[in-house]
N, C-alpha and C positions, 0 to 999 in steps of 0.2 A: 563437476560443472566446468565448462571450457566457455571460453568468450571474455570472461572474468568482469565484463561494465557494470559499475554498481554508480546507483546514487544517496544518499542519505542526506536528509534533511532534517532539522527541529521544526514540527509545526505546533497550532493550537488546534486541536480537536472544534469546530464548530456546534450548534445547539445539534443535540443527538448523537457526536461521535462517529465511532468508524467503528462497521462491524467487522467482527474476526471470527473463524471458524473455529476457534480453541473455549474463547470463554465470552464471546458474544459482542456486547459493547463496550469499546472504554474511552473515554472522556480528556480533557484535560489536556496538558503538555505531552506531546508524544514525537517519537523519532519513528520518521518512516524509510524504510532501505529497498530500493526497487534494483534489482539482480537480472541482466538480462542470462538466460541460460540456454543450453544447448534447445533446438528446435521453433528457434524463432519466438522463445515465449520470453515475457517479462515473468519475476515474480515481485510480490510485492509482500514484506511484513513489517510490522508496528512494533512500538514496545512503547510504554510511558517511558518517559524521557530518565535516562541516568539508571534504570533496570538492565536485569539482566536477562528477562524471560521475552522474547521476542515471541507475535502470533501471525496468521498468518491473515494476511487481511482478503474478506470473502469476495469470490471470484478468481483468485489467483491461482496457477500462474492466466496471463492472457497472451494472444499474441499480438506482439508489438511493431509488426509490419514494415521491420527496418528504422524505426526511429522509438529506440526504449526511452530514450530522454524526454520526449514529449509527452509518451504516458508515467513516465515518474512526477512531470509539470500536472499533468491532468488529475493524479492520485493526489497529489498535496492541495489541488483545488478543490477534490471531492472531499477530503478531511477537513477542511480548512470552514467547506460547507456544513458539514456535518450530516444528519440526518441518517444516521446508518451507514454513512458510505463506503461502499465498495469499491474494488476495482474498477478501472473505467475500463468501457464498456459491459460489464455487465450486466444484469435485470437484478435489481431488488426483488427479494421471491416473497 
């Protein structure tokens, strides 16, 4: 990985959660870490807060169009909402 911009935040999981590609929904207190990495992509993964198993939240990586920061703002809106959320912009499948 070169670029190295990371964000991490503590957020609260909203009604529904944030889906992940490893083990589906999870809930509750979570830390979310958005990685901008080589090819113009954001990644984005979760952990419950204070763990040590990070997943990857669905849709990731995206590309982030020259401003990772605004979609690491947008992923902790999506969480925060809840409802399965994904990476932003993605389609709920």
């Amino acid at each position: 990985m070169t670029g190295g911009q990371r964000w991490r935040d503590e957020v609260l999981a909203g009604p529904g959660g944030a889906m992940t590609d490893e083990v589906g929904v999870i809930t509750g207190p979570l830390t979310l870490c958005t990685t901008a990495v080589d090819g113009g992509l954001a990644r984005f993964e979760v952990q419950y807060k204070d763990a040590d198993e990070w997943y990857t939240l669905t849709g990731s990586p995206r590309p982030h169009h020259g401003d990772p920061a605004a979609l690491h703002a947008a992923a902790l809106e999506a969480v925060r909402a809840g409802h399965a959320a994904q990476a932003p912009g993605s389609t709920p499948g």
